[in-house]
N, C-alpha and C positions, 0 to 999 in steps of 0.2 A: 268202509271195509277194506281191508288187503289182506294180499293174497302170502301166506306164510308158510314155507316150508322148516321140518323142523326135522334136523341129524340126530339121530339118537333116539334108543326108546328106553332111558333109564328115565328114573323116577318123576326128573324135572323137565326132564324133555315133556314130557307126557302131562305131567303137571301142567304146561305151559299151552299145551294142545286145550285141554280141557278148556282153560281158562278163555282163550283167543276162541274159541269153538264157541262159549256159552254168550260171548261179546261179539258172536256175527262175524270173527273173521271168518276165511276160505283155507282153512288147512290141512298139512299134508306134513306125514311123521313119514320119514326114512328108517331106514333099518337094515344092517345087513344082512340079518338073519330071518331067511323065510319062514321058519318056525315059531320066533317070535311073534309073526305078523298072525302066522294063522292061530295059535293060541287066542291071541287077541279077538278078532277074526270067531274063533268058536265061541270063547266065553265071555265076550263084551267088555274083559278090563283083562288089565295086564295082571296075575294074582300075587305075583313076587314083590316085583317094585309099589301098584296102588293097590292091595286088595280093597275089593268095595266101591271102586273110583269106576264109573260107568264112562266106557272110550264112544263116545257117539259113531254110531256108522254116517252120520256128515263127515269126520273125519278121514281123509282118503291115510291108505297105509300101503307102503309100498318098499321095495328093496330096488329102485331104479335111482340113481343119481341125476338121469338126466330131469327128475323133479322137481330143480330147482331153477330151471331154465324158468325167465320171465317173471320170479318171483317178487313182490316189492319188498319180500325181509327172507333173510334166511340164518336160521338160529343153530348155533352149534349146539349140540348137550350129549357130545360123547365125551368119554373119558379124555383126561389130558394127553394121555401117551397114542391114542388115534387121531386128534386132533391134525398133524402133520399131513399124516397120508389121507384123512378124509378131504380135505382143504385141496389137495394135488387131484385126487378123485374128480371132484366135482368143476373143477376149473375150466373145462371145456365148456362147461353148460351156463355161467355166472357171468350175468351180463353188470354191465360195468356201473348200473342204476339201479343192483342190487344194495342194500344195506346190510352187512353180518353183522351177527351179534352172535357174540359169545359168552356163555354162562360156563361153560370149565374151567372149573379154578385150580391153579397149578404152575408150574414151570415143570419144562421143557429139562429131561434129564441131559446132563453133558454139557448141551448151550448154553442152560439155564436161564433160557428167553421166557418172555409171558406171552399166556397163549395169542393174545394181540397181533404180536410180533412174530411170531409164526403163521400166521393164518396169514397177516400181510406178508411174509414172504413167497407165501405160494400163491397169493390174489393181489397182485401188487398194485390192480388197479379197482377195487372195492374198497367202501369204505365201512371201517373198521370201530361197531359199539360195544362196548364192555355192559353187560347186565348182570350185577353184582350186589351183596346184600342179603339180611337175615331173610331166607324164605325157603323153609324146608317143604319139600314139594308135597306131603301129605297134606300142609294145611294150604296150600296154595292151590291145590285141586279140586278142595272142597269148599273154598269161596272166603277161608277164612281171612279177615284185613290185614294185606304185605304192602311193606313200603321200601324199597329197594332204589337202586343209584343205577343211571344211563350214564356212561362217561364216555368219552370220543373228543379225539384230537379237534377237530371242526365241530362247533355247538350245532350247527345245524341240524347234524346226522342223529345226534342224543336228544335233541328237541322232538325231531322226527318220532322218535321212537318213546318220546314222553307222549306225545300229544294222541298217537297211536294204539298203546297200549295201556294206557292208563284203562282205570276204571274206578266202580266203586267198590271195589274191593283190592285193588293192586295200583298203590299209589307209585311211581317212577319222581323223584328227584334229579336233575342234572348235575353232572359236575363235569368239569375239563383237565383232573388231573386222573389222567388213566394210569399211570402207572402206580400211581399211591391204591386209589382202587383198584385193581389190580393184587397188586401185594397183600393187599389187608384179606382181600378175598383167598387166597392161597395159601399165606400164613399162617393163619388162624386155624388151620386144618390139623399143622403140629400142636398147636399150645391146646388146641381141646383135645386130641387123642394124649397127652399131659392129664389133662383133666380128668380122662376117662381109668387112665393108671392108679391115677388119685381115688378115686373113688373104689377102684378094685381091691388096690393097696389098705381100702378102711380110712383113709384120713377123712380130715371134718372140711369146715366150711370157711375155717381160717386160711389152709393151704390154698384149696381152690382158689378164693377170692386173690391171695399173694402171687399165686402162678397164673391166672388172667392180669391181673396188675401190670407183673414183669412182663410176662410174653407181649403183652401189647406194646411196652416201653421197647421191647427189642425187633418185635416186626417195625416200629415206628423208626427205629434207629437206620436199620438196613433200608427201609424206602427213601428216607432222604438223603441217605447216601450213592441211592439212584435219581436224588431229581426228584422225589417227591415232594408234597406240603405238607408239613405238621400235621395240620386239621385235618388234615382227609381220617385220619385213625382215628379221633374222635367222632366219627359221622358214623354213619349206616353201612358203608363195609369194612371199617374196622373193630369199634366198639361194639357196634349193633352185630354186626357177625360173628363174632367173636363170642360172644353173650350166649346167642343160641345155639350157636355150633358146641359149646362147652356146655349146655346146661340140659340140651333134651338127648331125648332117648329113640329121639329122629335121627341123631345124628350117626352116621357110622365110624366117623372117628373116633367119638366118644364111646363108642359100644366096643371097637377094637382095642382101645386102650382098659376097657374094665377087666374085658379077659387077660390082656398083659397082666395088668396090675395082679392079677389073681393067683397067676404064674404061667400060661399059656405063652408059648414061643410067640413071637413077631410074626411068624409065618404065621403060623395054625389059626392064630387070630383073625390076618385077614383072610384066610382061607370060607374060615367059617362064615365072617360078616360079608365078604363081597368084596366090593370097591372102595378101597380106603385111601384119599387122595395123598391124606394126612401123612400114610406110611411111605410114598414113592417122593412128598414134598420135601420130607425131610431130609431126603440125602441131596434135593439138588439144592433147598436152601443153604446145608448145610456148604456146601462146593461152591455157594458162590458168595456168602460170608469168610470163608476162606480165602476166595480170589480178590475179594476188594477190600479184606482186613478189615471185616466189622463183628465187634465183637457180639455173639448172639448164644448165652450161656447155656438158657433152657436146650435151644434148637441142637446145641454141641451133643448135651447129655443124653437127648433123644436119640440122636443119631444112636451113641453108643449102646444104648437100648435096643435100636430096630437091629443095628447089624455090627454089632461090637459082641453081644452076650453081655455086654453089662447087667448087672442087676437094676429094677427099678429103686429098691432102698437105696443101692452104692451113689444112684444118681441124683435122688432128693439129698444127700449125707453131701455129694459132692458140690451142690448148687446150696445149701445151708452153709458150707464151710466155706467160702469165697471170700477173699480179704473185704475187708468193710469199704463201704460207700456212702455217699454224700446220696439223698433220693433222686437229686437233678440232677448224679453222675457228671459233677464238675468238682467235683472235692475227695479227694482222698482222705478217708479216718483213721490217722494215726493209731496205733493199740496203745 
C-alpha cells in the first residue's frame, strides 16, 4: 500500500482517487476550493466532472497543501496553467523521497516548457514521473481496462510507479523518453480539437482519418526536434492518445472543436465545454515551432482559428492547397 496524495479535483484527478482507493491505497485529493470538497462531501461524487462515480469517504479531501508532506507519491491533475504556482505551493511540505507524477498535459504558455520541467523547476530536488496515455477518466473510474506509459529520466522512479499502481485493470508500460511522451500527450489535444471542427464542419471519415495521419507526422516532427525518439508516437501516448482523444465524446477538445466547426467563436466554445487544454496548446505549440523553425501546418491553421478569426473552411482550403509532397517529406513533387 502507499500513501498518495492527489492535486486537483478534475475529472482524472478523482478518476485516479477512485482507482488507488479500490486497490487499497491511502488517499488524499487537494483542492483549492472549499466548495468543491463539501459538494463532494454532501453528495458522495463530484456531479460535474464523474456524475454517478461514488467518491469513497476512505478518501480523505482537503484544501490543505501541507497534505502532501510524507507522502510516498504525489500526483499532479490541475490544469496546466496552475501547475507552476501549485508545485511553488506545496514545496515546503515535499520531502525529497516524494515521487511526482504528473498527468497535465500541455506546455507552459511563453516558456513553452513541459510540464516536467516546470514542476522540477520549482522541486528541484524530487523526482520527476510523467503518467501519460489513452485514459479518459470516466472509464478509468469505473474499472474500465487502461493501459498507459510511466516515463522518467531515472527508470527506477517509472518502475516504481509501474510495480505500484498497476493493477488489473490499469496496466502502466515504462518508458525513458519523457519528452517524446510528453509531447505526444500535449499535442494531440490540438489535432483532436481539429478533429472535433471536422466533425462539426460535417465532413466524413476520410478527413478525420488524413488529419490524425498528419497531425501525428507533425507532433512527431517537432518532438524529435527536441530530442525525442521516433517510436515513442507510435506507442500509447502518441498513436494511442491521439486515437481516443480524436474519437470519443469524453473528450473536451473534441467536444470544443464540434461547436467551432458548427460556427461557435473559439471563446464561447470553451466557455461552454470547460477546460480545453487543446485551445491554450495550441498557441504555445504554435510559439515554439516558430522558435525552432519546425514546420507544423495543421497546428499553424488552428492557431489561426483559435485566435486569428480565421474561418475553419479557409483553413481545411488552406492545408488542402499546400505545395505537393513526397509522404516521407523528403521529396518535393514537381507540378
Amino acid at each position: 500500500m502507499a500513501t498518495v496524495a492527489i492535486l486537483g479535483m478534475g475529472g482524472f484527478g478523482l478518476a485516479l482517487a477512485v482507482m488507488l482507493n479500490n486497490f487499497n491505497h491511502d488517499v488524499t485529493v487537494w483542492s483549492k476550493f472549499e466548495s468543491e470538497l463539501n459538494d463532494i462531501r454532501r453528495d458522495g461524487e463530484n456531479k460535474q466532472k464523474l456524475p454517478g462515480v461514488k467518491i469513497s469517504s476512505d478518501i480523505i479531501l482537503t484544501n490543505d497543501t501541507s497534505c502532501v508532506k510524507d507522502k510516498d507519491i504525489v500526483i499532479f491533475g490541475v490544469p496546466t496553467s496552475k501547475v507552476r504556482s501549485v508545485a511553488r505551493e506545496i514545496a515546503p511540505y515535499i520531502s525529497d523521497k516524494t515521487i511526482i507524477v504528473n498527468t497535465s498535459k500541455g506546455l507552459e504558455d511563453i516558456t513553452y516548457k513541459r510540464m516536467s520541467e516546470v514542476i522540477s523547476e520549482e522541486l528541484p530536488n524530487s523526482p520527476v514521473v510523467v503518467l501519460t496515455g489513452p485514459s479518459h477518466a470516466e472509464e478509468v473510474a469505473i474499472g474500465v481496462p487502461t493501459t498507459i506509459t510511466a516515463a522518467s529520466i531515472e527508470p527506477k522512479y517509472s518502475d516504481y510507479i509501474q510495480s505500484v499502481m498497476s493493477n488489473n485493470v490499469f496496466r502502466i508500460y515504462i518508458n525513458e523518453d519523457v519528452v517524446g511522451c510528453e509531447l505526444g500527450g500535449s499535442l494531440k489535444n490540438i489535432i483532436a480539437l481539429c478533429a472535433g471542427v471536422c466533425d462539426g464542419m460535417g465532413l466524413g471519415d476520410n478527413t478525420k482519418a488524413a488529419l490524425m495521419t498528419r497531425g501525428l507526422t507533425e507532433i512527431a516532427r517537432l518532438g524529435i526536434a527536441m530530442g525525442a525518439k521516433s517510436e515513442t508516437f507510435a506507442g500509447l501516448s502518441g498513436i494511442g492518445d491521439l486515437i481516443v482523444t480524436c474519437t470519443s465524446m469524453h473528450s473536451r477538445n473534441r467536444r470544443a472543436g464540434i461547436l467551432i466547426g458548427k460556427g461557435v467563436s473559439p471563446e464561447d466554445a470553451v466557455k461552454q465545454v470547460g477546460t480545453v487544454e487543446g485551445y491554450f496548446c495550441t498557441k504555445a505549440a504554435y510559439g515554439l515551432a516558430q522558435k525552432i523553425n519546425v514546420d507544423m501546418p495543421i497546428t499553424e491553421q488552428c492557431y489561426n482559428v483559435l485566435y486569428n478569426g480565421l474561418s475553419p473552411k479557409t483553413g481545411l482550403s488552406n492545408l488542402m492547397g499546400r505545395p505537393k509532397r513526397h509522404e516521407t517529406e523528403t521529396v518535393w513533387v514537381e507540378k
